[in-house]
TORDREN-989763 format. One record per residue (C-alpha): x, y, z. Coordinates in pm, whole numbers, padded with zeros to 5 digits, always signed. Each point is the difference from the previous one (the first is absolute). Layout:
% TORDREN-989763
XYZ;...
This chain:
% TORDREN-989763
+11053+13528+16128;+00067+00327-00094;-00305+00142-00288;-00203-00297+00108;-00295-00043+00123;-00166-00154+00349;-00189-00251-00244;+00318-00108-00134;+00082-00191+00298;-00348-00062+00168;-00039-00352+00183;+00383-00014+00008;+00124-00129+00365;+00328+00008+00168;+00130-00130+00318;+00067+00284+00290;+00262-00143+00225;-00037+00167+00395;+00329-00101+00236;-00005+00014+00380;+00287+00236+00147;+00079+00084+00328;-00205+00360+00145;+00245+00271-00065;+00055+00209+00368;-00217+00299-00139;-00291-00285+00026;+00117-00220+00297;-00341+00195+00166;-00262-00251-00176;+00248-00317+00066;-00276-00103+00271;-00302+00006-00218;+00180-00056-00320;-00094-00411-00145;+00257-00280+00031;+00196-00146-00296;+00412-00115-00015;+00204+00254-00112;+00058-00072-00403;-00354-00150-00075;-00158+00006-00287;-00342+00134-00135;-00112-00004-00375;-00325+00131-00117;-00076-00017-00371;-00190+00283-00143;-00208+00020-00388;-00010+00361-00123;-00365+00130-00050;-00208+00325-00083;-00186+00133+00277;-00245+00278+00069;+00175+00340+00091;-00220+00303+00059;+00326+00236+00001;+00079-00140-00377;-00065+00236-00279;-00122-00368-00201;-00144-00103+00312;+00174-00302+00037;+00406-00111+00100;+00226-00304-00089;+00124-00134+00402;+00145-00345+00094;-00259-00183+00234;+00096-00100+00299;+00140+00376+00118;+00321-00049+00260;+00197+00273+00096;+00341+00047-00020;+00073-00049+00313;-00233-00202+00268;-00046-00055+00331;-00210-00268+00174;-00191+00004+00300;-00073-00304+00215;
């Protein structure tokens, strides 16, 4: 990890694991348009670690995991 390089670890994957939790009341406001699951469901999305294209790069180029998802997410029906 650290003193390594991006192609050290290209095509590697891992597993992100998303969880379903209640609105908090700062974001009861998008309850009506927000998508359905049960409380405590599950979402994984696996993601491979890649070199892409980045115009703002010095090299021109950045290590990212594909499949981008954000921190935190919410879902519209």
């Amino acid at each position: 990890m650290f003193l390594s390089d991006g192609k050290d670890y290209a095509n590697t994957t891992r597993v992100v694991t998303q969880k379903w939790v209640p609105l908090g009341d700062e974001e009861l406001y998008i309850a009506a348009s927000s998508a359905i699951y049960k409380c405590g469901e599950v979402k994984e999305t696996v993601q491979i670690y890649v070199q892409g294209d980045d115009a703002w790069e010095v090299s021109g180029s950045v290590w990212y995991w594909r499949r981008v998802i954000a921190d935190e997410v919410y879902e519209l029906k």
